[in-house]
C-alpha positions in Angstrom: 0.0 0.0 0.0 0.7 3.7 -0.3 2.4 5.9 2.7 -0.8 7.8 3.5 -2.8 4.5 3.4 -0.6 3.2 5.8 -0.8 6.2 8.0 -4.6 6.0 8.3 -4.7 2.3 9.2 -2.4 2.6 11.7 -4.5 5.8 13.6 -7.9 3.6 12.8 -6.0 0.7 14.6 -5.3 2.8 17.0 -8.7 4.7 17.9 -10.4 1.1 17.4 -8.1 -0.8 19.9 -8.4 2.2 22.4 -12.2 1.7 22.3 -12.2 -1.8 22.8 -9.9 -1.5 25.8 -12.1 1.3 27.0 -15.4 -0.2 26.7 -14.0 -4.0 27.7 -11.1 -3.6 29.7 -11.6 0.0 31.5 -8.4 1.2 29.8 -9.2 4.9 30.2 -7.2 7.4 28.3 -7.2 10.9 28.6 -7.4 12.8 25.0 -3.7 13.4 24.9 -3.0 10.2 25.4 -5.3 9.2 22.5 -3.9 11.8 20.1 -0.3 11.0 21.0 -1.0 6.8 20.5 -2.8 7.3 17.2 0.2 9.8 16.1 3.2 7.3 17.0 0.9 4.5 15.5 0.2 6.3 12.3 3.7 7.1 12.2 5.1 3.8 13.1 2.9 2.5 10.2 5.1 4.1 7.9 8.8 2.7 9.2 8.9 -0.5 7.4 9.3 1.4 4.1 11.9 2.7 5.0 14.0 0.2 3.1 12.7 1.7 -0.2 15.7 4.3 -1.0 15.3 6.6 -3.7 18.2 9.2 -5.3 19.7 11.1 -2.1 21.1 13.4 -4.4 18.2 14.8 -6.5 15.7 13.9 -3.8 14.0 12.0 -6.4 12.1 8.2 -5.9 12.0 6.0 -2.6 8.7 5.8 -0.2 6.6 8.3 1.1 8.4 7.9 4.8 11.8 8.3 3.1 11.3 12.0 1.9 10.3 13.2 5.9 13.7 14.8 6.6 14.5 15.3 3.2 18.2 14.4 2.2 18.7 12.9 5.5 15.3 10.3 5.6 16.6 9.7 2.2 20.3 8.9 3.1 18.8 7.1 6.1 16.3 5.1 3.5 19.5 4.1 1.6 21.4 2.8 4.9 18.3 0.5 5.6 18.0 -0.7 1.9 21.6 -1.3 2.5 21.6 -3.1 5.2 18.2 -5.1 4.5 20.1 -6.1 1.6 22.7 -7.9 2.9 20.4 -9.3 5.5 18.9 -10.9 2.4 21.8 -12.2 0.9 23.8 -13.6 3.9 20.1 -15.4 5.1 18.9 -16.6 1.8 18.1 -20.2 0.9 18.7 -22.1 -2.8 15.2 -20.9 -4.0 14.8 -17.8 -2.6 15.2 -15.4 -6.0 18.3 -13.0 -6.1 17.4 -9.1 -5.4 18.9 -6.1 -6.4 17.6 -4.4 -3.7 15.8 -5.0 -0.3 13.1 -3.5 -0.2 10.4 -5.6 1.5 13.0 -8.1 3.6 14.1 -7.3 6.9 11.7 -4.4 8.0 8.9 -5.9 6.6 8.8 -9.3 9.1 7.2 -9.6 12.1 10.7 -10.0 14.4 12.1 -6.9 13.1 8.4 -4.2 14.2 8.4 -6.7 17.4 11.5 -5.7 18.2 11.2 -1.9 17.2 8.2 -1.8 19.7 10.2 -3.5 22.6 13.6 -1.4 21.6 11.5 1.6 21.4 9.8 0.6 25.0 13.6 0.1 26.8 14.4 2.9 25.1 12.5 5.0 26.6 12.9 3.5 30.1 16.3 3.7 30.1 17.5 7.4 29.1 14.0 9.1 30.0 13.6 12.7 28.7 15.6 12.5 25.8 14.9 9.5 23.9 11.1 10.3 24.7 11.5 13.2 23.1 13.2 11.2 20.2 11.2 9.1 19.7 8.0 11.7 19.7 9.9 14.1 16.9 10.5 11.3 14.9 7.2 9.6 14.8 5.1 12.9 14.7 7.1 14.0 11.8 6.5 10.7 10.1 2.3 10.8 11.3 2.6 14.3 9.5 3.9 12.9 6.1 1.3 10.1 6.1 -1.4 11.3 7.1 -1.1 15.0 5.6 1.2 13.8 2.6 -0.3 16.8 0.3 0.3 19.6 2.8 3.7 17.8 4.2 4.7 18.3 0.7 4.1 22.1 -0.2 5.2 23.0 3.4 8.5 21.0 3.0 10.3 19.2 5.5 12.1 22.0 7.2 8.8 22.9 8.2 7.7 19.7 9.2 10.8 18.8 11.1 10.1 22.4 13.3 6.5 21.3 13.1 7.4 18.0 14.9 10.7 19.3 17.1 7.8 21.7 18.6 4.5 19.2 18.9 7.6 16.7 20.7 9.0 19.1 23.5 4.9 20.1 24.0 3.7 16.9 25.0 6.7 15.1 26.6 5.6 18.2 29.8 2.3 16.7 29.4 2.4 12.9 29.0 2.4 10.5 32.1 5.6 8.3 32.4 3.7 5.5 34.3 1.6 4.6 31.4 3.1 7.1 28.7 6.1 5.6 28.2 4.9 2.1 27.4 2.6 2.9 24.7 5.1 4.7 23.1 6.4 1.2 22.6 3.5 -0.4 21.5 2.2 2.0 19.4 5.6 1.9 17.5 5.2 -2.1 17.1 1.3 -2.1 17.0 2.2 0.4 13.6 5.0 -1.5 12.2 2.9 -4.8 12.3 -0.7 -3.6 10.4 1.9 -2.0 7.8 2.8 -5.7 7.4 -1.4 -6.9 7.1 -1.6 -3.9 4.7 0.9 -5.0 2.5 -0.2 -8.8 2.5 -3.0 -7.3 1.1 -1.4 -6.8 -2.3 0.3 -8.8 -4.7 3.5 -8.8 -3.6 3.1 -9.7 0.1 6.0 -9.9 2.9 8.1 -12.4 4.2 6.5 -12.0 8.2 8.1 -15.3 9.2 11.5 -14.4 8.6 14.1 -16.0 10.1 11.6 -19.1 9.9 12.4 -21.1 6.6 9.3 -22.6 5.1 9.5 -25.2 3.0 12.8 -24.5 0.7 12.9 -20.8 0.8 14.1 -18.5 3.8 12.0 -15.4 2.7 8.5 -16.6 1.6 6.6 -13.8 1.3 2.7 -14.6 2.3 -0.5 -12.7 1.3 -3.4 -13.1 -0.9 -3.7 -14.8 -3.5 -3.0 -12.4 -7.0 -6.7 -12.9 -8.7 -8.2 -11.4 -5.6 -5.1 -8.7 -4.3 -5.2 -5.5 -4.7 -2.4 -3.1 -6.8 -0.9 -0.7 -4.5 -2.3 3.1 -5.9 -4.8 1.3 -7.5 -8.5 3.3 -6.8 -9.2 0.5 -4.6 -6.9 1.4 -2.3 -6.8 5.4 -2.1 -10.7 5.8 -2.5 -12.2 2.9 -1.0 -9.5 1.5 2.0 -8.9 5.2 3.0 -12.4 6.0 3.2 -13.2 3.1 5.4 -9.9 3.5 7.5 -10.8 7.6 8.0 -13.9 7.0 8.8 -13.2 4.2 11.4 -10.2 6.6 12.5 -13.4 9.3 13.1 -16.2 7.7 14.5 -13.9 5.3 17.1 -12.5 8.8 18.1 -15.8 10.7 18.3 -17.0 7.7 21.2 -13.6 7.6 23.0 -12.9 11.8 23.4 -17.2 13.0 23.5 -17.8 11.1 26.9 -14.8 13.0 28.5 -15.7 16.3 27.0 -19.1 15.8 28.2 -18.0 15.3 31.6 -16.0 17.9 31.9 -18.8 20.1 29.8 -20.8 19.2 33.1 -18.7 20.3 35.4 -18.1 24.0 34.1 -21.6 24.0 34.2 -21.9 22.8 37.4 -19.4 25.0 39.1 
């Protein structure tokens, strides 16, 4: 699927899971904690592309989460292509097909967004302020790119790298380290891993069960079968899928955040 695609299933994950934990498990959140969970899952949606590199010099090609910090995200894209590439070649079995480049390998199995989520987590827990803050800038700038990929465009990514620096410093004063910190984690893995059920939605699937060989092949990638997958950028996919997925995103917001703004409506009115 497309980067903005991506985006929106991850904050429609996001806003559904929170209800279901709210209505079944009385997992309360307040509506910063919402907003800052669907913004690192939207973002973290968007990570495992960054193994598709594009021209660092011209700025030219690669995925929609590899243009966020412009000549940097792109450099950085490159490293992880890099790197997913060798990953590839050192780990591949007799009838696993050569590749010229790795895009949809290591970043797109289920050990390597598992991991993300838990290295995210210690992270976090181990150098406080700092990589919190981190890890905010870097997933808010990525949210911004996916999920406003038009305006993220004309406003450039100076803007949207000041954008994210200031949204980052603004909530780390504001969000709770006893729950905060570990959904930063999850929300990074939760992200990493519905980018993975978006793309085994199209043709060419992903290798999820990396490093688990199946059959004679290291890097099997699963997903539907071709007469019935979709075509990444087909109509499909950027009418139908992000309709569903924004509307999801709205109306499982809408029940989460208008119970506690009644309440508090209440209260003014009471006092």
């Amino acid at each position: 699927m497309m980067g903005s695609s991506h985006a929106l299933s991850g904050a429609a994950v996001w806003l559904t899971g929170s209800l279901a934990l709210d209505q079944l498990a009385g997992f309360h959140q307040t509506p910063l904690q919402l907003a800052v969970g669907t913004a690192i899952c939207a973002g973290g949606a968007l990570v495992p592309d960054l193994d598709l590199s594009g021209r660092v010099t011209s700025r030219q090609g690669g995925a929609t989460v590899a243009h966020t910090f412009g000549v940097f995200s792109l450099f950085l894209a490159e490293c992880i292509e890099k790197l997913s590439l060798g990953v590839y070649r050192l780990t591949r079995m007799k009838y696993d097909p050569p590749r010229r480049n790795g895009h949809r390998t290591l970043t797109h199995t289920i050990v390597f967004n598992v991991g993300l989520g838990y290295g995210t987590l210690a992270l976090c827990e181990a150098y406080g302020k700092w990589a919190v803050m981190g890890v905010l800038f870097f997933a808010f700038a990525l949210a911004l790119r996916g999920l406003f990929e038009r305006w993220a465009e004309r406003a450039g990514w100076v803007i949207v790298t000041l954008a994210s620096a200031g949204a980052a410093f603004l909530v780390y004063e504001r969000l709770p380290g006893d729950r905060g910190y570990p959904l930063l984690g999850v929300a990074v893995g939760v992200g990493g891993l519905i980018h993975l059920l978006g793309d085994m939605i199209t043709r060419h699937g992903s290798p999820i069960l990396w490093p688990i060989p199946t059959g004679r092949r290291m890097w099997r990638c699963f997903g539907l079968p071709h007469r019935i997958a979709l075509t990444a950028g087909d109509k499909t996919e950027t009418v139908l899928l992000r309709t569903v997925f924004a509307t999801v995103a709205i109306f499982a917001g809408a029940f989460l955040v208008a119970p506690i703004l009644l309440h508090r409506f209440h209260i003014t009115l009471g006092s």
